[in-house]
N, C-alpha and C positions, 0 to 999 in steps of 0.2 A: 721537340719530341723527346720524352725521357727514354733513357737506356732500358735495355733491356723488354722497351713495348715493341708488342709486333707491330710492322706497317702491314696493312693491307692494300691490296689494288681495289677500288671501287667497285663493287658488282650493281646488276642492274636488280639485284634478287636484295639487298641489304635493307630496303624500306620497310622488305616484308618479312624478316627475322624474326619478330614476335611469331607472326602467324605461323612462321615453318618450326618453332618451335614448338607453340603451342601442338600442333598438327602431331609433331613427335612424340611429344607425351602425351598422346592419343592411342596412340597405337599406328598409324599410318606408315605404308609405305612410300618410298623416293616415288614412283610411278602415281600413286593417289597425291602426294603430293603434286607432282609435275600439273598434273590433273585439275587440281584446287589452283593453282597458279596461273591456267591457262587464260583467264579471263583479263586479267590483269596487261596482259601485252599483245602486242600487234601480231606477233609474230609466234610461232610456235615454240611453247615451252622441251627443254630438250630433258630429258630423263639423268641424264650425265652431267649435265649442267647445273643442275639443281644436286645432284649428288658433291660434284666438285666442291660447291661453295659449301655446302655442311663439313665438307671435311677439313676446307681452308679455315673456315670458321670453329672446328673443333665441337659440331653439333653430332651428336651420336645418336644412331637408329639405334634401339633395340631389336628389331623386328626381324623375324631370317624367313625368309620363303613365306609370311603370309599369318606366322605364329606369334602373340604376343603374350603370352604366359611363361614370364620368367622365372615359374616356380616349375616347369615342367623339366626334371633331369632326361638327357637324351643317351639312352643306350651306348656304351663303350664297346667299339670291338675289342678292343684289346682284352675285355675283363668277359669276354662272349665267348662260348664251349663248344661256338657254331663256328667261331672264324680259327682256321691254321693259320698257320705261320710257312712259307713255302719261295723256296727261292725259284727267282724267275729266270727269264734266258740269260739275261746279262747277271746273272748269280748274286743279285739285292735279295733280302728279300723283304716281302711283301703279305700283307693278309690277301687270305683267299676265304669268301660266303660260302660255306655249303650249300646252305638252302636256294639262296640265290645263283649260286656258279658263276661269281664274277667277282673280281681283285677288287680290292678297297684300294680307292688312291692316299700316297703317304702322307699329302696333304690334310685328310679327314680327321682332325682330330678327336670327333665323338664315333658317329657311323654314319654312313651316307642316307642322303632323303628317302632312296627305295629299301633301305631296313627296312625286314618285316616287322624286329619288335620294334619302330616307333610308332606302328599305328596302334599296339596297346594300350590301354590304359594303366596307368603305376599307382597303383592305388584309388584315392579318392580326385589327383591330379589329372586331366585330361589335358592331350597334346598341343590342340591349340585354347585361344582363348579370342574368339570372334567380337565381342563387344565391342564399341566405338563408343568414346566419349561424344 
């Protein structure tokens, strides 16, 4: 084995690499994955298990919640005239939605899925993009 390659633990998913890749650059998610894979084994495909090995393997989803149009910018709270800035009990602080009345976690780097403005349209760009190859 040369330096500096990874070793891998054998999976029972590595035969079908192609396919799970191909499947990615589809637009597909882990779950529609797991799904297409079912047939394939005796046993039931696990949703996390097929997740695991794309990540051991360094296969990347595009895909977030169901969206695969990666020309679609998603609303920033921070740069929003709807979200304050508001410290909480333990005196962090934190965004707070007007419209909605509910804290943005500080994990959210864009705005969370029930923003209202993501369901707009941003021009000629629409939110999601349905198609399957």
């Amino acid at each position: 084995m040369e330096r500096g390659q990874k070793r891998f633990k054998k999976s029972k998913f590595d035969p079908y690499i192609a396919e799970i890749t191909k499947y990615i650059i589809a637009g597909m998610t882990v779950r529609e994955i797991a799904e297409l894979l079912q047939p394939y084994f005796d046993e039931v495909v696990d949703e996390s298990a097929v997740y695991a090995f794309m990540r051991s393997r360094g296969i990347q989803s595009r895909v977030t919640m169901g969206g695969t149009n990666l020309e679609y910018d998603a609303p920033r709270c921070s740069k929003c005239e709807q979200c304050w800035t508001v410290h909480n009990t333990t005196d962090r602080e934190v965004l707070l939605c007007l419209p909605a009345k509910r804290l943005i976690n500080r994990s959210c780097k864009t705005s969370p899925m029930w923003c209202i403005k993501r369901g707009k349209n941003l021009g000629s760009r629409k939110k999601m993009d349905s198609r399957r190859i």
